[in-house]
C-alpha positions in Angstrom: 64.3 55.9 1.4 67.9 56.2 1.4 69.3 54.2 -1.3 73.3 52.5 -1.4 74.9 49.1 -1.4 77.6 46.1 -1.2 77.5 42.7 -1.7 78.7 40.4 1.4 82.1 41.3 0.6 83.2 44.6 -0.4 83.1 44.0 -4.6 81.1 41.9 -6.7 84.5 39.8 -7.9 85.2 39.3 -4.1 81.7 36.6 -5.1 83.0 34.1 -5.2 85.4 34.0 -2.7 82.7 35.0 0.1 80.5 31.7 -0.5 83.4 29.2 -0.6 84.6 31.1 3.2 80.8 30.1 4.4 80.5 26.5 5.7 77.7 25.4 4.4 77.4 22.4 6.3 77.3 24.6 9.4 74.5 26.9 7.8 72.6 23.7 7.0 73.0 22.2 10.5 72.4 25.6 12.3 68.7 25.8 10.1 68.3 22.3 11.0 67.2 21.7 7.0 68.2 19.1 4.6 68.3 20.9 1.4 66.9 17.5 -1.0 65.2 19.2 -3.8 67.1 22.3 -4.7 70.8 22.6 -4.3 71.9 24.2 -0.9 74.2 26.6 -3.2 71.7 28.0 -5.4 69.8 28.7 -2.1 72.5 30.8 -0.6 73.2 32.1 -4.1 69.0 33.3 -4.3 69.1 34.9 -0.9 72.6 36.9 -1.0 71.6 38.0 -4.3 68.4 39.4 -2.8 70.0 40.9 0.2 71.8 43.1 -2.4 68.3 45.1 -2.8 68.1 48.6 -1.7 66.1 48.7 2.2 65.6 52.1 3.8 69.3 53.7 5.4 70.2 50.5 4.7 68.6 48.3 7.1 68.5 45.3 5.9 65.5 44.0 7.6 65.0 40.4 6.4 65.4 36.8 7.5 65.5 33.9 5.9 64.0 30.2 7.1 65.6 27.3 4.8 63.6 24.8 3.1 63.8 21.6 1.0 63.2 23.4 -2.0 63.3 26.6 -1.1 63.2 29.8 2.4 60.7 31.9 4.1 61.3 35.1 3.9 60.8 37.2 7.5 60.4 40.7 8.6 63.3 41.4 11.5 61.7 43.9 13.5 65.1 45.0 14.9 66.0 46.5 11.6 62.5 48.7 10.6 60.3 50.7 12.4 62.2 53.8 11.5 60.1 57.8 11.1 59.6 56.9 7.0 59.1 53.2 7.2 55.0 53.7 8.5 53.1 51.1 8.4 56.1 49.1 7.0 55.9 51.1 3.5 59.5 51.4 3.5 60.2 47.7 4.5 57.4 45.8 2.1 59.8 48.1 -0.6 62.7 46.8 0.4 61.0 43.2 0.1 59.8 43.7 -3.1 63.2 44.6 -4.6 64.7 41.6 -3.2 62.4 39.7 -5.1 63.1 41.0 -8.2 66.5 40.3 -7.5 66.1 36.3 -6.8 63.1 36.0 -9.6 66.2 37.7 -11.9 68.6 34.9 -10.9 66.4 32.2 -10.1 65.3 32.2 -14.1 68.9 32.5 -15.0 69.9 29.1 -13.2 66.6 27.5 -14.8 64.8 27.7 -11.4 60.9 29.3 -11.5 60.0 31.2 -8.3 56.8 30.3 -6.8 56.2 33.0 -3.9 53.1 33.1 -1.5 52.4 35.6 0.9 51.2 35.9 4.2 48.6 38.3 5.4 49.9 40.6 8.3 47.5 42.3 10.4 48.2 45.8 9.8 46.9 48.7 12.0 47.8 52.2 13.9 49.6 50.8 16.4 51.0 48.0 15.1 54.5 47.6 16.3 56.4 44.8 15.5 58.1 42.7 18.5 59.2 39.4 17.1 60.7 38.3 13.4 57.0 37.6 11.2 56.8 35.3 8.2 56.5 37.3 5.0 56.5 35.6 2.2 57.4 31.5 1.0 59.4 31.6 -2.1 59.8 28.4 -3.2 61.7 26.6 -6.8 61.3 24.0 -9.2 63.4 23.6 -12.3 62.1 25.2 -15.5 64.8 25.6 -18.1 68.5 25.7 -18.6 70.6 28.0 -17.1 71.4 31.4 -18.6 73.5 34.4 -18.7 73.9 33.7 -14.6 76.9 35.9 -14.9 75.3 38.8 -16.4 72.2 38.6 -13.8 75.0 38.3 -11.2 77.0 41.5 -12.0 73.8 43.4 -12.4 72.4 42.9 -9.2 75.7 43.0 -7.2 76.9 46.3 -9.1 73.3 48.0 -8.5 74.5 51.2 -6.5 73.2 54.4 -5.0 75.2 57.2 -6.1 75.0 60.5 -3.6 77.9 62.4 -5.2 77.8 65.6 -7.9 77.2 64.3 -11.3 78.8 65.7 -14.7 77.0 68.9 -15.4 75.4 69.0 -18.7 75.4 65.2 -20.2 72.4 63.9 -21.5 70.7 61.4 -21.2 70.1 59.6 -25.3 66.5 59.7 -25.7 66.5 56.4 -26.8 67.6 55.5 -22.9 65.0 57.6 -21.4 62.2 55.3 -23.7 63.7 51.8 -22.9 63.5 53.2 -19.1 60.5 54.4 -19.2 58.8 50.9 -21.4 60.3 49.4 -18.2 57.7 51.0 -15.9 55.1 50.9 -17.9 55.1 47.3 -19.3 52.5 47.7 -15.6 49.6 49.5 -16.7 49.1 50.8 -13.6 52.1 52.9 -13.5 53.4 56.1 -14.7 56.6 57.3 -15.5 57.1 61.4 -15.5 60.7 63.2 -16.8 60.6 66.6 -15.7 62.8 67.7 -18.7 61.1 71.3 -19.2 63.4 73.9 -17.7 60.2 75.4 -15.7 58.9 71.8 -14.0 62.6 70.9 -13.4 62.9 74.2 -11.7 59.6 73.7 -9.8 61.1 70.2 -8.8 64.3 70.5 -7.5 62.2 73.5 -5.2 59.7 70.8 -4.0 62.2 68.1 -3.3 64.8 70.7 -1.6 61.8 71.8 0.6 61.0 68.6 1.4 64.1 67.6 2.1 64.7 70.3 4.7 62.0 68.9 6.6 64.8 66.2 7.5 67.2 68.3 9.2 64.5 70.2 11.6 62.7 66.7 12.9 63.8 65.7 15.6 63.1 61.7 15.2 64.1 61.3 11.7 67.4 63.2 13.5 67.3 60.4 15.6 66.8 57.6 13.4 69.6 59.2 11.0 72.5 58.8 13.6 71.1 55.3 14.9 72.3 54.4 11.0 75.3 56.7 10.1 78.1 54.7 10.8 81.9 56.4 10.8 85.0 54.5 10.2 85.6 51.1 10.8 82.3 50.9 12.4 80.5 50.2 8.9 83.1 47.7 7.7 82.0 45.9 11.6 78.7 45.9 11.4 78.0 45.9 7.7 74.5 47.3 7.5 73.2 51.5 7.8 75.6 54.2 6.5 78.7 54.4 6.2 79.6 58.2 5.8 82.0 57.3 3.1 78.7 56.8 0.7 77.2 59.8 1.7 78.9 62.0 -0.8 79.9 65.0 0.9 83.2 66.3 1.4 85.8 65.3 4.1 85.8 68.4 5.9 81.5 67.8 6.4 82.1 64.5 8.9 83.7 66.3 11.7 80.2 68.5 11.5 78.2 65.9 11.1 79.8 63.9 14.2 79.5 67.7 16.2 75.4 67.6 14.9 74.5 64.3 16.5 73.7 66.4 19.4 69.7 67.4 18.7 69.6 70.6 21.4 73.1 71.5 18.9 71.7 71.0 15.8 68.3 73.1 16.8 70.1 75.9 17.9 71.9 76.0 14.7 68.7 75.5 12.6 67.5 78.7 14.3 70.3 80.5 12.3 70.0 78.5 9.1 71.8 75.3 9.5 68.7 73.1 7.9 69.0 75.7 4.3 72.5 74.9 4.1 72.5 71.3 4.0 69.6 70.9 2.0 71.0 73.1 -0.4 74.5 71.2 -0.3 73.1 67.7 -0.1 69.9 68.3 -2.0 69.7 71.3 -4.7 72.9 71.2 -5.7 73.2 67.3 -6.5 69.8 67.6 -7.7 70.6 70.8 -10.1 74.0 68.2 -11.7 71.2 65.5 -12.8 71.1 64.9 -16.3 67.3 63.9 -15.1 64.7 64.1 -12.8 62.3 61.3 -12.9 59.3 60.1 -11.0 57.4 56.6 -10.6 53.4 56.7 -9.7 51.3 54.6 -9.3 47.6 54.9 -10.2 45.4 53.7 -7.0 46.4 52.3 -4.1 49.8 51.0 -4.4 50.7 47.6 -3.3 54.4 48.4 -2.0 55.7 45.2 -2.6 54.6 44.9 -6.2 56.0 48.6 -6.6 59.2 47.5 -4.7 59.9 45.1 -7.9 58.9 47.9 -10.6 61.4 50.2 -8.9 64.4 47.7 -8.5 63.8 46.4 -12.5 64.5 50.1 -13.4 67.2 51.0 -11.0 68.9 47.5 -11.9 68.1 48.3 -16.0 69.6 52.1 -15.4 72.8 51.1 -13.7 73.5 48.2 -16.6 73.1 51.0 -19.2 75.2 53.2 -17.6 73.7 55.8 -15.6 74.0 56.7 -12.0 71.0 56.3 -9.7 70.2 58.4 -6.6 66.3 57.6 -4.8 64.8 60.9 -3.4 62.4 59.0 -0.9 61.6 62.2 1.6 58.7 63.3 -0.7 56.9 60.2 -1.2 57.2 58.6 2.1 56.3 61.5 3.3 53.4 61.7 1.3 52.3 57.4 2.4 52.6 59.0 5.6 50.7 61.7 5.5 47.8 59.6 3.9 48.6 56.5 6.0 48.9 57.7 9.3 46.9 60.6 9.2 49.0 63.2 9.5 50.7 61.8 12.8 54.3 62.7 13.0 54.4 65.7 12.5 54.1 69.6 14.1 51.3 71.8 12.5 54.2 73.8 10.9 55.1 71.1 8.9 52.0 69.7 7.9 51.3 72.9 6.4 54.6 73.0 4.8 54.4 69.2 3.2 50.6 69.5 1.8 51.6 72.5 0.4 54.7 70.9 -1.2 52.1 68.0 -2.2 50.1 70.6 -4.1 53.1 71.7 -6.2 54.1 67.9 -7.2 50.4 68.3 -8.6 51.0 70.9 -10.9 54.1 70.1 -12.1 53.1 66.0 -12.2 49.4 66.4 -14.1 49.1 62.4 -14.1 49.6 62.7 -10.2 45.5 62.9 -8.4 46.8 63.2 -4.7 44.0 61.8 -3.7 44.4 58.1 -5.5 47.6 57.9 -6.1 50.5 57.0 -4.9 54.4 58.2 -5.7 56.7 55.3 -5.7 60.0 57.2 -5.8 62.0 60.0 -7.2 65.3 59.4 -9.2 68.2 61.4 -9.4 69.6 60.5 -12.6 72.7 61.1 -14.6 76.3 59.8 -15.4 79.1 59.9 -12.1 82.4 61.6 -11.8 83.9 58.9 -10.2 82.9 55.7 -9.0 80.6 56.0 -6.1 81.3 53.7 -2.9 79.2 51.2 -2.0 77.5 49.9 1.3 78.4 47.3 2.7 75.9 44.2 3.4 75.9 41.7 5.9 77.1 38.1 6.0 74.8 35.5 4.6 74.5 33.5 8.0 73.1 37.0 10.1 70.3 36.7 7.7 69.1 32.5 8.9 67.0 31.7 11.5 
């Protein structure tokens, strides 16, 4: 799961500005909603705040239905159904840090979130052909309001960052515990730091090898040029990724414009293409982490739930500081291996990834494979430089 991002306009002081450019009569009028209970601007306030969540290659795959005191929340199945989002994984994620982000601000403007799911019939071959209700989040007033500025610049500076970090700065342990008391305040979920130098060793190995599996798949190939986005073409259609947040050097986007041709890329594969851009874009950034971190969870993991545990720590890290990078090859591989039953992939490969899967086990001892489930992976440490951010739709693309 790719993970990078904007607010609606290009900087979280630009806020302000966006809101007051959207008509809200004509929002109203287009949802054909009389907004009676809870004010229209804390509504659009709630859901651009929660479009500012991390969704895989930056998708964005959400609608929103306005109500009197409150929206539905919809799956768009134009933006999901990529290689890594099986059976949705990736998507109910990406739903599950976007409610974190609105129960965040919704407490800060004295609102209480009241959400309700819907059941969605789930199966092999489920494919998704129409927008689906998700969820009913819904608001009442609870308290005064509170630090709304501070929620506001947390969630809107929350940012991916794909770049080298500063070799050799660590991490204050004290950090590390208030991170960690952040994952666990859920009892049923862990929180590893591969700090030894042999388990780091063993995985940056694991996660480079998984990572390689990227470059010599021809779908996830597919899917990852359906969402790179050069030029001006992010800034017009606001959503996937723009090249500009991918962290690589200028000289790499000519190459990467020459690889969008699979029989190209597989030819150069042959001769070691795949090794030397995992190694750029993978060991390398991975080797300039102050840390390496992992989130499990014990049992069967409701993705949604874990979508909220991973956003409160990526939201919590970037407020302290720290620059964030999610590794998601290795465990949505791994939901899809034990999801989907294997399906996706050669024989090569599956041979590859469960044996990858067995070295996460020895150098993860809290991890049983056959229970549990890994959230995500962190890259984490302090930037260079500031790291750009993706871009994110307007708040009107999002209403139906």
């Amino acid at each position: 799961m790719s993970l990078n991002y904007l607010t609606t306009c290009n900087h979280y002081n630009d806020n302000a500005n966006c809101l007051k450019s959207i008509s809200t009569a004509h929002i109203l009028k287009s949802s054909k909603f009389i907004m009676d209970t809870i004010s229209s601007k804390y509504l659009l306030q709630l859901i651009e705040a929660g479009t500012q969540a991390p969704s895989a290659d930056n998708c964005q795959p959400w609608k929103f239905h306005l109500l009197e005191n409150g929206f539905e929340l919809w799956l768009d199945p134009i933006n999901m159904g990529l290689f890594f989002d099986v059976k949705q994984v990736a998507t109910e994620m990406s739903c599950g840090a976007l409610i974190e982000n609105i129960v965040i601000l919704a407490k800060t403007l004295g609102l209480k979130a009241h959400i309700n799911y819907f059941e969605i019939p789930y199966n092999d071959n489920t494919t998704l052909k129409n927008a689906i209700k998700f969820a009913q989040i819904t608001f009442n007033a609870n308290a005064s309001q509170d630090n709304v500025k501070v929620a506001k610049q947390t969630i809107f500076n929350r940012h991916t960052s794909r770049s080298l970090f500063q070799f050799n700065k660590k991490i204050p342990a004290n950090l590390t515990t208030e991170l960690s008391n952040i994952v666990q305040s859920n009892e049923n979920y862990l929180f590893h730091v591969y700090q030894q130098p042999k388990e780091r060793k063993a995985i940056i190995q694991t996660i480079t090898a998984t990572e390689t599996i990227r470059f010599i798949h021809q779908q996830i190939h597919s899917d990852f040029y359906k969402v790179l986005r050069f030029g001006s073409a992010a800034l017009e259609t606001r959503d996937g990724l723009s090249a500009a947040t991918l962290g690589i050097e200028s000289f790499m986007l000519p190459i990467l414009k020459l690889l969008r041709s699979w029989k190209l890329t597989q030819l150069l594969n042959n001769i070691g293409l795949h090794k030397i851009m995992a190694f750029r874009g993978t060991w390398l950034p991975l080797k300039s982490a102050s840390q390496i971190v992992s989130i499990i969870h014990k049992g069967p993991a409701n993705y949604v739930e874990s979508g909220r545990v991973m956003q409160r720590y990526w939201l919590h890290a970037n407020k302290l500081g720290l620059s964030v990078q999610a590794l998601s090859a290795l465990p949505l591989f791994h939901a899809r291996l034990h999801l989907a039953q294997d399906k996706g992939f050669t024989e090569s490969q599956l041979k590859t990834l469960y044996k990858l899967e067995e070295n996460f086990v020895k150098i993860t001892p809290e991890f049983n494979k056959e229970t549990d489930q890994i959230i995500m992976i962190f890259r984490v440490g302090y930037e260079k430089k500031a790291a750009e951010k993706s871009y994110r739709r307007k708040i009107k693309s999002f209403l139906i």
